[in-house]
N, C-alpha and C positions, 0 to 999 in steps of 0.2 A: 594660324597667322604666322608669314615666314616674314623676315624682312629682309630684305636687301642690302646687300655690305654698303652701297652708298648711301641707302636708308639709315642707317646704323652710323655710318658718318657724320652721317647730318647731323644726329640727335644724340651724340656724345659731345658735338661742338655745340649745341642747345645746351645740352645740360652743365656743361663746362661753367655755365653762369650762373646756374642754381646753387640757392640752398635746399638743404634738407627739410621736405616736409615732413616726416614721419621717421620717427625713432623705436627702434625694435630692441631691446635689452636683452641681456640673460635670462632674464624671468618666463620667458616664455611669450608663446604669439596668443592673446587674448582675444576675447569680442569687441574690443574697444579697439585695439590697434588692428583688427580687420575693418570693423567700419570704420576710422582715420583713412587708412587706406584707400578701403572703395573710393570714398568722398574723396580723397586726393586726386586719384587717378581718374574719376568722374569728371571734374572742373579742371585738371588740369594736362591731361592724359602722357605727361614725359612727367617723371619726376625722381626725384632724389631720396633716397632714405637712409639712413645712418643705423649702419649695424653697432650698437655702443655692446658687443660682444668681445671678449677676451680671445678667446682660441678661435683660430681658423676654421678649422675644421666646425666647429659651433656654429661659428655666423654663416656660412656655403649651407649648412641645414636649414639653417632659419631663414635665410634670403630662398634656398629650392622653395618651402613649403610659402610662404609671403607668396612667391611668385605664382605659385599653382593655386592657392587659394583665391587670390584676387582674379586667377586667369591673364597676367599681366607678364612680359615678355622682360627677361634682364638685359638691357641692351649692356651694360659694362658694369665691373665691380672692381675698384680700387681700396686696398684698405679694408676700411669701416664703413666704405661708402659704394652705395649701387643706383645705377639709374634701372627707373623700371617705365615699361610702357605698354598703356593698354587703350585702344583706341579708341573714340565713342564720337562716332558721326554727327550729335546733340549736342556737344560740348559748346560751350558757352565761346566765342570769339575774345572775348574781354579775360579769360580767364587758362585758355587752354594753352600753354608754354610753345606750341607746336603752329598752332593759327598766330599769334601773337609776335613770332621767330620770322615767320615767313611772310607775315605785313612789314615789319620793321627791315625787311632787308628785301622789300618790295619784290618776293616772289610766293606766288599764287599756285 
């Protein structure tokens, strides 16, 4: 799953408006903050997550393996903070940041 630099554009200015649904700590990456995730990226398939890690070098570890666990693409990482997206054809209309983007600015 490649995306396109203007795909990639799109959904940095999406995600420009979120907040963070899912927080990944120092403590390590659990079963819990993998299924948060699935379930995140399932309903809402663009989303935000907050590396609340200290070192650099720590949180780029913890956001690669997030990203390869979930199977979920890092569109950008600022900070403490990463947009991740994984797409799901099923996704709910009412709920998915990407359907929801592109009805409120009436493109299909």
């Amino acid at each position: 799953m490649s995306l396109s630099q203007a795909q990639k554009k799109a959904f940095r200015s999406i995600g420009h408006h979120l907040d963070p649904v899912v927080t990944a700590s120092e403590h390590g990456i659990s079963e819990g903050l993998l299924a948060e995730l699935d379930r995140a990226l399932n309903d809402h398939e663009l989303i935000k997550v907050k590396l609340a890690i200290p070192d650099r070098d720590d949180r780029t570890a913890v956001l690669d393996e997030l990203a390869k666990a979930s199977k979920a693409e890092i569109i950008q990482k600022i900070g403490k903070v990463a947009l991740l997206y994984r797409a799901n054809p099923k996704a709910n209309p009412k709920l998915s940041n990407i359907t929801r983007f592109a009805d409120h600015h009436g493109r299909h």
